[in-house]
Structures are given as C-alpha cells and as structure tokens.
N, C-alpha and C positions, 0 to 999 in steps of 0.2 A: 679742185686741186688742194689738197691739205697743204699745211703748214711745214711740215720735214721735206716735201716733195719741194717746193718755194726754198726751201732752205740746200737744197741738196742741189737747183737749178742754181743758184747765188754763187754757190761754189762753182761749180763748174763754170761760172760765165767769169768769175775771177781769176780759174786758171787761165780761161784763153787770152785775160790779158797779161796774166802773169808769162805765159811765152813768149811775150815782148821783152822781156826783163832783160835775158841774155844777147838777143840782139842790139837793143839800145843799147845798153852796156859797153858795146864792141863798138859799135858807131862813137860813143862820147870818149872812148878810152885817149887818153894824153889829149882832150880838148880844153874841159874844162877841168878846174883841180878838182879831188874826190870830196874833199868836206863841203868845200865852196857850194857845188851844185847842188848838196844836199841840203843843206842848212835853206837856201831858197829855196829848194822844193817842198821843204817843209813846212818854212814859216809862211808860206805863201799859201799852203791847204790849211793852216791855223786860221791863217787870217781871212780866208773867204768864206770857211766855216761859222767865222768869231761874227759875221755881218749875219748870214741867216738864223744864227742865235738870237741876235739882237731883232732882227725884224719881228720874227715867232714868239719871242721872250719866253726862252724851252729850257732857258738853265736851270739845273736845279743842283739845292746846293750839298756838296760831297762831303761825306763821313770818311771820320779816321776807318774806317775798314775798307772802306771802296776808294778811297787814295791811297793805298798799298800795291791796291792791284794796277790802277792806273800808272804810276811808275815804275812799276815791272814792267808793264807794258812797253810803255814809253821806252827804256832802257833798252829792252829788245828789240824793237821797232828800228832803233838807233844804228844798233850793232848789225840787225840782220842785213838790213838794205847794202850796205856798207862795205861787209865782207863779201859777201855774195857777188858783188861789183868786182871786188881786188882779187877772187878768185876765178871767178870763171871767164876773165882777162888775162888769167898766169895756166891756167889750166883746160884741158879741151871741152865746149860745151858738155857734150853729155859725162865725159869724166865728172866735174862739178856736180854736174843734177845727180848723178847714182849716188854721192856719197852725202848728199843734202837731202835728199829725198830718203836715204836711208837711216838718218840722224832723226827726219821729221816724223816717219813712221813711226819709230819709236819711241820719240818723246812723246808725240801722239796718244800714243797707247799708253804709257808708263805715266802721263799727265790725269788721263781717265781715269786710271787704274787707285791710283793715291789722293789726286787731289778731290776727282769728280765722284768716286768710288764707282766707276762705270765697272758693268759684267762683261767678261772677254767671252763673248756669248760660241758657239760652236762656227757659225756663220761668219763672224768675222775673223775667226782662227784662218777660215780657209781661205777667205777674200783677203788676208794679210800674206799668207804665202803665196798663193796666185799671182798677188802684186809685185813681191819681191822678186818673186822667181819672173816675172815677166819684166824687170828692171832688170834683171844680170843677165838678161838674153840681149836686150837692147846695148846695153852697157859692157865692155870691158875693161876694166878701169887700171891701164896699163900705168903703174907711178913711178916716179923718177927719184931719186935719193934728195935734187934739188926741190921738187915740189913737196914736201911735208909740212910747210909755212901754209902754202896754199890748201894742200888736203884739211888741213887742221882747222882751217877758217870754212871750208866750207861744210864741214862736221859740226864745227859751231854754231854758224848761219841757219842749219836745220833745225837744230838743240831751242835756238833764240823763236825760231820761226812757227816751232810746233807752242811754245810760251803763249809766244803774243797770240796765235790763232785758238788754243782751248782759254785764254782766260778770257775771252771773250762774254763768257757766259757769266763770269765772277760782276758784270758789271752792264750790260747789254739789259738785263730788268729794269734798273733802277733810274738806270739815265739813256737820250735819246741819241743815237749814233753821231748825230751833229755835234755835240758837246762829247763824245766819244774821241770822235775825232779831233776836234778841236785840240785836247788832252794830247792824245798820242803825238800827233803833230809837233805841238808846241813844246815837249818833253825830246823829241826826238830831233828838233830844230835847235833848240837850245843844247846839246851836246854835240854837233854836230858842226855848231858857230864857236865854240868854245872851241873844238877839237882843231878848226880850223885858224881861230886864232893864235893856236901853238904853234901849230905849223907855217903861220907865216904864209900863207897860201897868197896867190893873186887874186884880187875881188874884178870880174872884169862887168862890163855895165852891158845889160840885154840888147840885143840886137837883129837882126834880119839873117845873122850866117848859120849855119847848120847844125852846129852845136845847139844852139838855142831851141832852135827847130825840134833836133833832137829832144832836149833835155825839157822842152813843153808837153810832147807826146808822152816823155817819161813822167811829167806830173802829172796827166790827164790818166793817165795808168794806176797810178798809187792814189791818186783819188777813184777813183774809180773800186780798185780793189778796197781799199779803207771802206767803203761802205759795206760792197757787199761779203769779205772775211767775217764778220763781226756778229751780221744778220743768219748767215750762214750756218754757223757753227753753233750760233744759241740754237738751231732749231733741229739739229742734226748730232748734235755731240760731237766730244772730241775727238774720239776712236774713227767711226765714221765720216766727218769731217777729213780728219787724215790721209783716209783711205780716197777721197772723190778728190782729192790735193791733186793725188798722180798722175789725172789728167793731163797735166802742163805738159807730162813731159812729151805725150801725144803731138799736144800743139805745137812744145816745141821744135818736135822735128819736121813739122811741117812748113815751121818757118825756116827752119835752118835752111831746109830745103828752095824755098822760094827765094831768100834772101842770098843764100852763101851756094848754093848748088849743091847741096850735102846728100847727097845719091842714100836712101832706105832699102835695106837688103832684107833678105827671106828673115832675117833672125829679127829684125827689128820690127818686120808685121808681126812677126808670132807673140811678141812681146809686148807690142802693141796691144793685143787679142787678149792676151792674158788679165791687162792690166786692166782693159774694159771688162772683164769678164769679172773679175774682182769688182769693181765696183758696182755692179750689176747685181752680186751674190750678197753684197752689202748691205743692199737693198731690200733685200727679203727679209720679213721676218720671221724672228725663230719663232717657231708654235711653242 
C-alpha cells in the first residue's frame, strides 16, 4: 500500500468520525454552554498530547515561518468547531453540510491552487462536479430570511475548515503530529477560554450525566480526527483531500438515519453514488 493510498484511507476513516459531529452537536445542544465545552475539550487534547511529548522528548523547536501557520491553524481550528455547532443546531443537518461542504470544496481548491500551486488536473475538474452535483441531489437547501446568521457561519465553518485541512502540509514535515496537535489544541483552547470568559458562561465540574457522556465521545472524536486530517492531507493534497472530505456526508446520513429516523430517498442514493463516484475518479491518475 503506498503512501497517498494510507493517506487517502486517513481521510476517509476521519470522515466517519466526522459524521458524529452533527449528531453530538444535537445531543449537547442547551447542556452544556458553547465555549465552556470546548475550551475543555481542547485543553484537555493539549494536555495529553503535552504528556506523550514529554515521555518521547519529540519537540522540536519552531521557526518564525512555521508559527505563522500554526496560528492560522489554531485560529480556524477555533472558529470552525464553533460555528458549525451554532449552525447546524439553527439549521436542518443536511441544509448545514451542503453549504459547508460547498464552502470547503472550494476553499479546497482555491487553497491548492494559490498557496500549494496544485494543477486543476482534468480528472479532478470531473470528480469536482460529480461531487457537487451529487450534494444538490442530496441537498435541497430550502432558507429562510431568519436563517442568514446561521447560513453565513456555516459558509464560514467551510472557508475555516478547508484552512486548517490544506495547511496541514505547510507544517506536517518539520514537526511531529503530537506537537501538531498539541499547537492547534492549545491555540484553539485558549480562545475559546477567553471567549468564554466574556460570556460569562457557567463552568460546571464533570460528572457521570449525559452531557458529559456526550461531550467525551465528542473529544475522543476531535482527537481522533486531529491525527489523522493532518497525516492525511500531507499525503494526498489539498484539492484531493477535499474531494475524499465528502464522504461524511455519506456517513452522515447514515447516522441520521439510525439515530433520528431520517427515512433516505431515491435522490439521495443517487447522490450518494455520484459522490463515491467522484472520489473514486479522484483517484486515478492523469496519464
């Protein structure tokens, strides 16, 4: 198995846990407050990260060029989790993912294109539109005059999220995903403790109820994903990268379905079909 194939499995086993995202979400909505739970789920993947640093002794020490990227990171990292939370709580799952997924595609692309100088090769022109076009079969994204707040953020959340996933590569060489992480985390904790400080939020102390419950799965999730986005995308590029993202929204409806009863109609296999199909086409390469 090469190295892009391992890189291009990473992805894919990220989105499956990234289709927990929207469920938790629903589950923790009005439990715990928004910054609260994140500020601990983040300082909490800083700091068990910050221990297996310490045992390995893998730090190595960062240049003004690669701490640039690391707080972009971190920034987005911030924001994405965040908003994507606040929006697809005000707005219907898959409304959310079409217009996040359509934000990410693009940044995706438009990140390769400028920053990576990636070729929009022929193959991924077609694997880009198969995708889309198999997101607006699944997707109808009926919006309401009051949801613009929420459309906006999860436009955003894509924007933030396609960031944090290609610059992964700006910094994935030089240091090891453990001290990766550590970074993002702790950038992403710390604005998120802050954020919650303004607000005033309730701190309440961990415990045995569901929330909790919940909101552990959800760190065992973003840890999870924090490794393998990072591994992933160094090995497969941004453009592509992108494209094997779409997956989630597969999984997603699979859970929707198990968890919420969300009934999958003829349009949303074919959309389904399409989108595997794209990434499948992805996957070839141009002669």
């Amino acid at each position: 198995m090469n190295s892009e194939t391992k890189g291009a499995m990473a992805i894919i086993l990220a989105t499956f846990f990234y289709g927990f995202y929207g469920i938790l979400s629903r589950l923790l909505y009005n439990t715990l407050d928004l910054f609260f739970q994140f500020w601990v789920r983040s300082l909490l993947i800083a700091l068990l990260t910050f221990f297996v640093i310490i045992i390995k002794k893998s730090w190595k020490r960062i240049d003004s060029d690669s701490l640039k990227w690391f707080v972009l990171r971190g920034i987005a990292g911030a924001f994405t989790y965040t908003m994507f939370f606040v929006a697809v709580n005000h707005l219907k799952i898959g409304t959310t993912l079409f217009i996040f997924y359509a934000a990410l595609i693009l940044g995706g692309y438009a990140f390769g294109l400028i920053i990576f100088k990636e070729r929009l090769s022929r193959n991924k022109v077609m694997a880009l539109t198969l995708s889309i076009l198999g997101l607006s079969l699944i997707y109808s994204a009926t919006i309401g005059a009051g949801e613009m707040l929420y459309i906006l953020l999860a436009l955003a959340c894509g924007l933030c999220t396609s960031g944090w996933n290609t610059l992964s590569n700006k910094v994935i060489d030089k240091f090891g995903l453990n001290q990766i992480i550590f970074i993002d985390s702790s950038i992403a904790g710390a604005i998120t403790l802050i954020a919650s400080l303004i607000k005033k939020e309730n701190w309440e102390l961990p415990s045995l109820s569901l929330p909790w419950m919940y909101s552990l799965l959800f760190f065992g999730m973003l840890w999870s994903v924090s490794l393998l986005i990072p591994y992933g995308f160094s090995k497969v590029g941004a453009q592509k990268g992108s494209l094997l993202m779409l997956m989630e929204v597969v999984f997603t409806l699979v859970f929707a379905y198990l968890f919420f009863n969300e009934t999958i109609d003829l349009m949303t296999i074919t959309g389904g079909t399409l989108i595997i199909a794209g990434i499948v086409l992805s996957e070839k390469n141009q002669k």
